[in-house]
C-alpha positions as CSV (number, residue, x, y, z in Angstrom):
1,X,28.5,28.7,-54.3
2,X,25.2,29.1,-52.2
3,X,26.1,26.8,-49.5
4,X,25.7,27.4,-45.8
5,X,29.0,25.7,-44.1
6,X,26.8,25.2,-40.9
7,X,29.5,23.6,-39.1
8,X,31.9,26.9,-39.6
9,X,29.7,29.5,-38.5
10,X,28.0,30.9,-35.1
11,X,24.7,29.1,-34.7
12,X,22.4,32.6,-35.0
13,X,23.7,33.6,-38.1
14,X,23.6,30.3,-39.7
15,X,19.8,30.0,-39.0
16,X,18.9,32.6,-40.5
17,X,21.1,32.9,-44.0
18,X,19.6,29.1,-44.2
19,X,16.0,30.1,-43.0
20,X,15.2,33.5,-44.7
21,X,16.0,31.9,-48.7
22,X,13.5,28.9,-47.7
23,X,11.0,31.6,-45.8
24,X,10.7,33.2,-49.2
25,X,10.2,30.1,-51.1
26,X,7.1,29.0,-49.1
27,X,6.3,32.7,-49.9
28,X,6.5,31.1,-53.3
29,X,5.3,28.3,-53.1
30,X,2.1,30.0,-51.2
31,X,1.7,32.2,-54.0
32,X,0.5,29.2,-56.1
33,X,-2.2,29.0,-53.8
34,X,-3.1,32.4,-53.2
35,X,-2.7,32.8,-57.5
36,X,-5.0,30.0,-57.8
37,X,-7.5,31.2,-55.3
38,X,-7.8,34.6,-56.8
39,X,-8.5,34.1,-60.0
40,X,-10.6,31.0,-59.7
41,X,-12.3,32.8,-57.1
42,X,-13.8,35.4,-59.9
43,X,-15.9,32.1,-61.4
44,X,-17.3,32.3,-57.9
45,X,-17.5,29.6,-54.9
46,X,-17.4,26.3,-56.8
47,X,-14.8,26.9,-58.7
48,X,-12.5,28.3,-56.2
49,X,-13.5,25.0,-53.9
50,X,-12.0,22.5,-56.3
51,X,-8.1,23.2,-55.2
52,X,-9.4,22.8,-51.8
53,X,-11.3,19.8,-52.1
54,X,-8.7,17.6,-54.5
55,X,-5.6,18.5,-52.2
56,X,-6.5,16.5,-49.0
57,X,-6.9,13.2,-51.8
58,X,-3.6,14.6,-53.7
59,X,-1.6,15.1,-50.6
60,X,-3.0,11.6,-49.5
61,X,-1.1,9.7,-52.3
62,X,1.9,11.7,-52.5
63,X,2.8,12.1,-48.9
64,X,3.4,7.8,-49.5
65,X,6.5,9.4,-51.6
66,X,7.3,12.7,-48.8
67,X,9.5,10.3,-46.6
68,X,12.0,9.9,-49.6
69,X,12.8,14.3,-49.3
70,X,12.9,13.5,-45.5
71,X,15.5,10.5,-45.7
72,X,17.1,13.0,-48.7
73,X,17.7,16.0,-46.1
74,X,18.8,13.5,-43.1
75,X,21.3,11.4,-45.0
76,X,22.9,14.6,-47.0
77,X,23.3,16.9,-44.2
78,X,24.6,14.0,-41.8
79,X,26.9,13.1,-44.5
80,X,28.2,16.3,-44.9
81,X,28.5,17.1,-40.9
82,X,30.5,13.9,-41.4
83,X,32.4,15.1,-44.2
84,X,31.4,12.5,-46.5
85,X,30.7,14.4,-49.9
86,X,30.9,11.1,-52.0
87,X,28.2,9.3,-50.3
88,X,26.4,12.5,-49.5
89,X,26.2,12.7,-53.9
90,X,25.4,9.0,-54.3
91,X,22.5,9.0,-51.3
92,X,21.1,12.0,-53.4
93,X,21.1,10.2,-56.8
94,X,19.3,7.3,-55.1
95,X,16.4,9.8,-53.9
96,X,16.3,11.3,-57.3
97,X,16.0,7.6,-59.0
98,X,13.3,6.2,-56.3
99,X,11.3,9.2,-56.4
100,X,11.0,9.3,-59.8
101,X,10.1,5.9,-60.2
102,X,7.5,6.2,-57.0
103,X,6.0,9.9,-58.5
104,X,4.8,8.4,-62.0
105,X,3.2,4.5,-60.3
106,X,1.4,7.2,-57.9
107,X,0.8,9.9,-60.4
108,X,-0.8,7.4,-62.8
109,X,-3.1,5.3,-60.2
110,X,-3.9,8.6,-59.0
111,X,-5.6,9.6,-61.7
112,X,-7.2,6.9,-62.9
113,X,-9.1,6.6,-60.0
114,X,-10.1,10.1,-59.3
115,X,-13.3,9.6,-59.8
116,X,-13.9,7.1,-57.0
117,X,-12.0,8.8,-54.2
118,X,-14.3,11.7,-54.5
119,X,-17.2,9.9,-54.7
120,X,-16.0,8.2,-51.2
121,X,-15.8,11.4,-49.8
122,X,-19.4,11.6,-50.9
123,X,-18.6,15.9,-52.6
124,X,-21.9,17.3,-53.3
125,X,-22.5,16.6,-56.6
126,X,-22.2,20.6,-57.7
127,X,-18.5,20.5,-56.8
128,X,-17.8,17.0,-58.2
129,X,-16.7,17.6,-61.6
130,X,-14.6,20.9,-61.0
131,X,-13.0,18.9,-58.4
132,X,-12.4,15.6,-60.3
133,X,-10.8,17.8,-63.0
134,X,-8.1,20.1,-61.3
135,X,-7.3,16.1,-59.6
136,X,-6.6,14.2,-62.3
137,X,-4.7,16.8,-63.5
138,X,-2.2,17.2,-61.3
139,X,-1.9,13.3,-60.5
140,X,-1.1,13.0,-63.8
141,X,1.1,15.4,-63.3
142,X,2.6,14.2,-60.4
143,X,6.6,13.6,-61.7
144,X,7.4,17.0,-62.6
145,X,5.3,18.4,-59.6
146,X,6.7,16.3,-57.0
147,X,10.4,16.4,-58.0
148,X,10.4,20.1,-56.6
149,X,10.2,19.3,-52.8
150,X,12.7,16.1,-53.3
151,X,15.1,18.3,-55.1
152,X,14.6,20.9,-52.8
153,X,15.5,19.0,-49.7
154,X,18.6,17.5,-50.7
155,X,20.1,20.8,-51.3
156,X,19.1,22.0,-47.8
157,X,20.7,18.9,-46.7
158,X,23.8,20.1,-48.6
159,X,23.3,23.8,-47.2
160,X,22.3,25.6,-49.9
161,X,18.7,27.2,-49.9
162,X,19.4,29.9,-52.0
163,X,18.7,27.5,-55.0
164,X,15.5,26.3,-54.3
165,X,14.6,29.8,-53.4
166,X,15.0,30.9,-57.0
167,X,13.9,27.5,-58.4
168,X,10.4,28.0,-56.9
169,X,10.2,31.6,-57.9
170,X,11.1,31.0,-61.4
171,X,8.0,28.0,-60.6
172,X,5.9,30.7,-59.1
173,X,6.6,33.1,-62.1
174,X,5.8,30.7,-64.7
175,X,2.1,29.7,-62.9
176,X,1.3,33.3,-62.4
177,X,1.8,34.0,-66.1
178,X,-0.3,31.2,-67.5
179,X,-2.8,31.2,-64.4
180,X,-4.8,33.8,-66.1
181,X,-4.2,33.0,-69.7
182,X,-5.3,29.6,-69.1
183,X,-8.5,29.8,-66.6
184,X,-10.0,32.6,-69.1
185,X,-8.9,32.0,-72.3
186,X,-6.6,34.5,-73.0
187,X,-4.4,33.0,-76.5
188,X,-5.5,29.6,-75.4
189,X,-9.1,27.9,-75.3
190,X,-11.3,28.7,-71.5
191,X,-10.0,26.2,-69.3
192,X,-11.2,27.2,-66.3
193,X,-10.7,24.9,-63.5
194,X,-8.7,22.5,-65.6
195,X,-6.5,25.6,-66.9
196,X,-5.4,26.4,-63.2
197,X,-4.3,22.7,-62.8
198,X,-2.2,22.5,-66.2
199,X,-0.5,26.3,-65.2
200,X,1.0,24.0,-62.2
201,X,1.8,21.2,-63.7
202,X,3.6,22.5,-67.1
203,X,5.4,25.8,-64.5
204,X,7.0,23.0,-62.3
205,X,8.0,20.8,-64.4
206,X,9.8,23.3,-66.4
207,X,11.7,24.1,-63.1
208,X,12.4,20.5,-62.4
209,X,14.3,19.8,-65.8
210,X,16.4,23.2,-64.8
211,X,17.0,21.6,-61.7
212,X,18.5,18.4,-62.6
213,X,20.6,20.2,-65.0
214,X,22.2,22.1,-62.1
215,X,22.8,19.3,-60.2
216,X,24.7,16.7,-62.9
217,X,26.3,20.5,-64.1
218,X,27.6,21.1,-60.4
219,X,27.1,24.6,-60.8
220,X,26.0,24.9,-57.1
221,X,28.4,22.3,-55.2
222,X,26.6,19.1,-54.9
223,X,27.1,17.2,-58.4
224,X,25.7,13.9,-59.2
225,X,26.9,11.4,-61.8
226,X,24.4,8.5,-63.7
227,X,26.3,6.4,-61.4
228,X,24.8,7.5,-58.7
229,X,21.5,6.6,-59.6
230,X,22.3,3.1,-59.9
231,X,20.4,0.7,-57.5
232,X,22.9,0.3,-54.0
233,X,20.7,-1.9,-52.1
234,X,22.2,-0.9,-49.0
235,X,21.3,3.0,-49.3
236,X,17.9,1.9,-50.6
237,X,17.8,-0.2,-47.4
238,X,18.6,2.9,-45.2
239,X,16.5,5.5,-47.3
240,X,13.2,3.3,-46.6
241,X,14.4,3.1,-42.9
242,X,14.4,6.3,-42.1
243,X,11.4,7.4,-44.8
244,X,9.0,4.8,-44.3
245,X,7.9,5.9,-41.0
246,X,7.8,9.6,-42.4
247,X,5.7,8.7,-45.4
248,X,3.1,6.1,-43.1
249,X,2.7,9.4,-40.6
250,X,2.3,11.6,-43.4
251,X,-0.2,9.6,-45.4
252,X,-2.1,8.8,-42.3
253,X,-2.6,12.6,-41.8
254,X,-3.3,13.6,-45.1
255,X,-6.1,10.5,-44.9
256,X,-7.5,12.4,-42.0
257,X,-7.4,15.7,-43.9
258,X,-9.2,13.8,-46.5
259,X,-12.0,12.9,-43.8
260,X,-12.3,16.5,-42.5
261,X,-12.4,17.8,-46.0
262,X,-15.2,15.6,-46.5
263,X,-17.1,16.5,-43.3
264,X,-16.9,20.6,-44.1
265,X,-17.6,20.0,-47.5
266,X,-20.8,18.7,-46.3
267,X,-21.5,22.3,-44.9
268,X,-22.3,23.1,-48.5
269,X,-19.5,25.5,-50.6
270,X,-19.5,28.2,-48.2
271,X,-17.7,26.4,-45.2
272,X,-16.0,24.8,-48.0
273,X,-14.6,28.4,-49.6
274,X,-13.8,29.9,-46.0
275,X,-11.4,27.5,-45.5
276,X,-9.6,27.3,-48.7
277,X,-9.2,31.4,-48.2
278,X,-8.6,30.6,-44.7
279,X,-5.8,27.7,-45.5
280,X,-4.1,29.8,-47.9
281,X,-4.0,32.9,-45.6
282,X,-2.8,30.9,-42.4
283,X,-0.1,29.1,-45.0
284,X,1.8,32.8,-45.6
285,X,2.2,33.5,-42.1
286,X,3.1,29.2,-41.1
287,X,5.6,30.2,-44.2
288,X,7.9,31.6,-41.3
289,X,8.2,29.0,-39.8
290,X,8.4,26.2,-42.4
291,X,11.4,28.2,-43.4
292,X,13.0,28.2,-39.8
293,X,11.7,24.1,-39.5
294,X,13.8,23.3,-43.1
295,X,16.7,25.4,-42.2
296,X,16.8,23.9,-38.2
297,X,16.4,20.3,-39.9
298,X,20.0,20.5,-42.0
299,X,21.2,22.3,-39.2
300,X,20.5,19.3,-36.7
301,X,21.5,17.0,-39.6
302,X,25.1,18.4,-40.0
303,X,25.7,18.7,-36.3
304,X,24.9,15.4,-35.0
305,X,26.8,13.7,-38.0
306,X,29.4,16.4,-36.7
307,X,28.8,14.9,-33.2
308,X,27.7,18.4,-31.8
309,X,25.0,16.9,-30.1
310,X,24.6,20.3,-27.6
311,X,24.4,22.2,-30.7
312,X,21.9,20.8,-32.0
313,X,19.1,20.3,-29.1
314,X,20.1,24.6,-28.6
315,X,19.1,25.5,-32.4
316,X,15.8,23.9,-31.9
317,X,15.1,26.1,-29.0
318,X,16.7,29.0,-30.7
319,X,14.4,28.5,-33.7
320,X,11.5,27.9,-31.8
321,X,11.6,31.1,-29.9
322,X,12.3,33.2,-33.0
323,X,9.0,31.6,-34.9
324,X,6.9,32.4,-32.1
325,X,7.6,36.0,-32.1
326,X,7.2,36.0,-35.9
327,X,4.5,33.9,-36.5
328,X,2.5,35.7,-33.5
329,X,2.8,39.1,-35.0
330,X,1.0,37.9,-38.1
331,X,-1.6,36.0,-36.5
332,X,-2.8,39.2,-34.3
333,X,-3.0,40.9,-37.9
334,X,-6.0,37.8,-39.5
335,X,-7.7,37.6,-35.9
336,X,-8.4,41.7,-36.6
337,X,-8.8,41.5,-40.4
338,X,-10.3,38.2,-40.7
339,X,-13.4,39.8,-43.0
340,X,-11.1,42.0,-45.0
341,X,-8.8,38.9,-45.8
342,X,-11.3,36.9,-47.0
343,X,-13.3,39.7,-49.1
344,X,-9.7,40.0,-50.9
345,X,-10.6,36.6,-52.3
346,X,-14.2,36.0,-52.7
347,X,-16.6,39.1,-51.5
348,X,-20.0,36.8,-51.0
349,X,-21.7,38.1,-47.6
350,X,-22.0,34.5,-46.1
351,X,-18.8,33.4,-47.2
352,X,-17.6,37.0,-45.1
353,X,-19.4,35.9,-42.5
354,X,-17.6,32.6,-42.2
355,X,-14.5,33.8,-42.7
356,X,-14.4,35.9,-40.0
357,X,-15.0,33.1,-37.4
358,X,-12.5,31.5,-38.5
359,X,-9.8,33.7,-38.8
360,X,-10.7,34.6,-35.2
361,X,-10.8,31.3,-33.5
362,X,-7.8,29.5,-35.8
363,X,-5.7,32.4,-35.7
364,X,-5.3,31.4,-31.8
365,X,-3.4,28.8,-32.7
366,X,-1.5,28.6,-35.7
367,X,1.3,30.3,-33.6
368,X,1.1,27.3,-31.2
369,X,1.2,25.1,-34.8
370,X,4.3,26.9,-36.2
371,X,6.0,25.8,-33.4
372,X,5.1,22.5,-33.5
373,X,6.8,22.5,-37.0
374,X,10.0,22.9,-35.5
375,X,10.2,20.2,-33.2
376,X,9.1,18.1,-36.0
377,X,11.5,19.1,-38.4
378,X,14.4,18.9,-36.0
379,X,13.1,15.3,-35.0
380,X,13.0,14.7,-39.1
381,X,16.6,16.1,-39.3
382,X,17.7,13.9,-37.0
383,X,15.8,10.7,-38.5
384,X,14.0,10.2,-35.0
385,X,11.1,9.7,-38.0
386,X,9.0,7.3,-35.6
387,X,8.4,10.2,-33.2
388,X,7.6,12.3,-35.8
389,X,5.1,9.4,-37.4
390,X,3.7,9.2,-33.4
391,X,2.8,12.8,-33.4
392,X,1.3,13.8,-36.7
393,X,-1.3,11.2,-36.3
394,X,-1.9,12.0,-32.6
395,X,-2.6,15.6,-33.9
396,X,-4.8,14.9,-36.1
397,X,-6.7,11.6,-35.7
398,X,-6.2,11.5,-31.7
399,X,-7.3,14.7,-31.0
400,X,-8.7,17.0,-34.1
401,X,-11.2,14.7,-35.6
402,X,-13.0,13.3,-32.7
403,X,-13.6,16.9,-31.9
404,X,-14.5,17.7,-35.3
405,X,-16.7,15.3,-34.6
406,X,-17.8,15.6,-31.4
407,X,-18.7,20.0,-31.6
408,X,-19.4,19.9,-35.6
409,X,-22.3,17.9,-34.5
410,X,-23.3,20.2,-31.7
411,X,-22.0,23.6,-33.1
412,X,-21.7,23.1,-37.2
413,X,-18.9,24.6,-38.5
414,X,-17.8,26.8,-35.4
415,X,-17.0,23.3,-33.9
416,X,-14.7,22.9,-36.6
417,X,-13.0,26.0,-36.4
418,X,-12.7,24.9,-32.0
419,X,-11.4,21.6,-32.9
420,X,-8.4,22.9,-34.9
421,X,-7.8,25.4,-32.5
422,X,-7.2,22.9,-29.4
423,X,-5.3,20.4,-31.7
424,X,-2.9,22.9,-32.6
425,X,-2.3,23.9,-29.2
426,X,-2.4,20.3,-27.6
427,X,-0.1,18.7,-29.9
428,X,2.6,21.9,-29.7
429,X,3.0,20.9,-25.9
430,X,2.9,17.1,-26.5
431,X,6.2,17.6,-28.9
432,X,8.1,19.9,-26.5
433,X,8.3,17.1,-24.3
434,X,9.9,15.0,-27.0
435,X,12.0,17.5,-27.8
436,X,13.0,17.9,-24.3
437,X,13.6,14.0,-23.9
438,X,17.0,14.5,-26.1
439,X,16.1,10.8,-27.2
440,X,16.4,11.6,-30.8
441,X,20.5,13.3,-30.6
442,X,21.8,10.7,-32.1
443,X,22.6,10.0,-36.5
444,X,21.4,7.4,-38.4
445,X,24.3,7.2,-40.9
């Protein structure tokens, strides 16, 4: 048994044996970026762009889908802080059935129309076909790759993060094998681009047949039966109440990722390369506190359905403290080192140059952004999901892009880099206040 028994422990320790298995699988899960980066960075720029480029578009479509791991994690853990293990099981199998069912219709129309979307982001036309590839690839890919994060959260809901921990490294494992052997060549044909988009697909979806085993075996606690797959209209009912909002704030961010993408992609494939090294760089130290966000979210979950309402508002704070110590130490490290990082991946002397700006000006704030990751997960936990919604588009599309905007006109790329410093910041503050409302210590089951 992996499980957490939140409710039976001091608050401290419990963070932390939930937080540190999650913090090494977004060390994981970061490693398929960093992986991809690397190697695809030795065909030079363009090739290394191409991740960068398609995940604003990928993200777009499946982030209609993320509410269903959010409503997962709220409606487990609350049922379990509530000591309801039998409807805990049967809201789990209805997440499991929806999201499959919403991964392939998306995963399908996704990458049919490929194409199209990057021809509305207007990508240079040197980038396009890389780009269009790795896309299609992993839309069409889309139910074994997205069934990771569902599964995930519904055993973090239950308490147990030790499994996806080892899920996502036997994943990570997998992609890092066939990474190589597939981009070059080596005992298959030279894939390239494409090969680093099939490694992900065909290494997650072996991990996502394992982990269905595990859950209808029981081996780890929660154990689902075929009948809990079949339709309840009322859990549907209450899954799409508390996802919807999730998935329509989600989508509407990764739309204005897609928009941003679009504008430094029009700074040519250097800009474009800086920030794919300097995304998957800021990721392994925002790893920290993704880790502390999932484990604070199943630990507000399980308290309010435990009504321990005092416990959960402290946690938040407790977690939020922790991950700005963390996360701050790591950040001082990439606003020294920025060139160094970034000659790790590529070493072109005006992609250096780039990189260096900004790792020193975003590095400011991804401390500030950490933070903000708490607050929303513990709003998530909760299913306050309409505050969450409210946030992630005023971070983004109320503040980032009109600055984008606004400096990118007046000062190119270091605009950029300005703009996603003072939306980080801005929209930290804005969700402390939320937080410190207590409006959202209440459960929705």
């Amino acid at each position: 048994m992996q499980r957490v028994y939140i409710l039976n422990e001091q608050m401290t320790p419990a963070l932390f044996k939930l937080a540190w298995p999650t913090i090494l699988s977004m060390l994981f899960q970061t490693l398929y970026n960093v992986i991809d980066a690397f190697w695809l960075g030795k065909l030079g720029k363009i090739a290394i762009s191409a991740p960068t480029i398609a995940w604003p578009a990928i993200f777009l479509l499946i982030s209609l889908g993320s509410g269903l791991g959010v409503a997962g994690l709220a409606m487990v853990s609350q049922y379990v802080g509530a000591g309801d293990f039998k409807k805990a099981s049967k809201a789990a199998g209805q997440i499991i059935l929806i999201s499959t069912i919403f991964a392939t219709v998306i995963g399908i129309i996704g990458g049919i129309f490929s194409g199209g979307i990057l021809k509305l982001m207007r990508i240079p036309p040197e980038m396009f076909d890389s780009t269009r590839i790795y896309m299609q690839t992993i839309f069409f890919g889309a139910p074994l790759t997205f069934g990771t994060f569902a599964i995930a959260s519904l055993f973090s809901g239950w308490g147990d993060t030790v499994t996806p921990m080892i899920l996502t490294g036997l994943s990570v494992l997998f992609n890092a094998v066939l990474d190589p052997l597939m981009i070059f060549g080596i005992g298959f044909p030279r894939f390239e681009v494409f090969g680093a988009a099939l490694a992900t697909v065909i290494s997650r979806g072996v991990v996502v047949i394992f982990a269905l085993y595990i859950l209808f075996s029981g081996r780890r606690g929660i154990k689902l039966t075929f009948h809990d797959m079949v339709p309840d209209v009322y859990m549907i009912k209450k899954i799409f109440s508390i996802g919807f909002p999730s998935s329509l704030g989600q989508s509407v961010t990764a739309f204005a990722f897609l928009i941003i993408m679009a504008i430094i992609s029009r700074f040519g494939p250097v800009a474009t390369a800086a920030v794919g090294v300097g995304n998957r760089v800021t990721s392994i130290a925002t790893m920290f506190s993704f880790g502390l966000a999932q484990a604070t979210s199943a630990m507000v979950g399980q308290y309010l359905g435990a009504e321990r309402n005092d416990d959960a508002y402290r946690v938040v704070w407790k977690s939020a403290g922790i991950n700005m110590v963390i996360v701050g130490a790591m950040c001082t490290g990439t606003f020294f080192f920025g060139k160094e990082v970034t000659a790790f991946f590529i070493n072109e002397p005006d992609v250096l140059v780039e990189g260096f700006r900004y790792f020193r000006i975003v590095s400011l704030s991804i401390p500030f952004y950490a933070t903000f990751n708490i607050f929303d997960a513990a709003l998530r936990g909760s299913g306050y999901t309409v505050a969450s919604m409210i946030l992630n588009i005023v971070r983004l599309w109320g503040i980032r892009l009109p600055l984008i905007y606004l400096f990118g006109l007046s000062m190119g790329t270091l605009g950029i880099w300005y703009a996603m410093l003072i939306s980080n910041i801005s929209i930290a503050i804005a969700a402390a206040f939320v937080i410190s409302s207590k409006k959202w210590l209440k459960k929705v089951i």
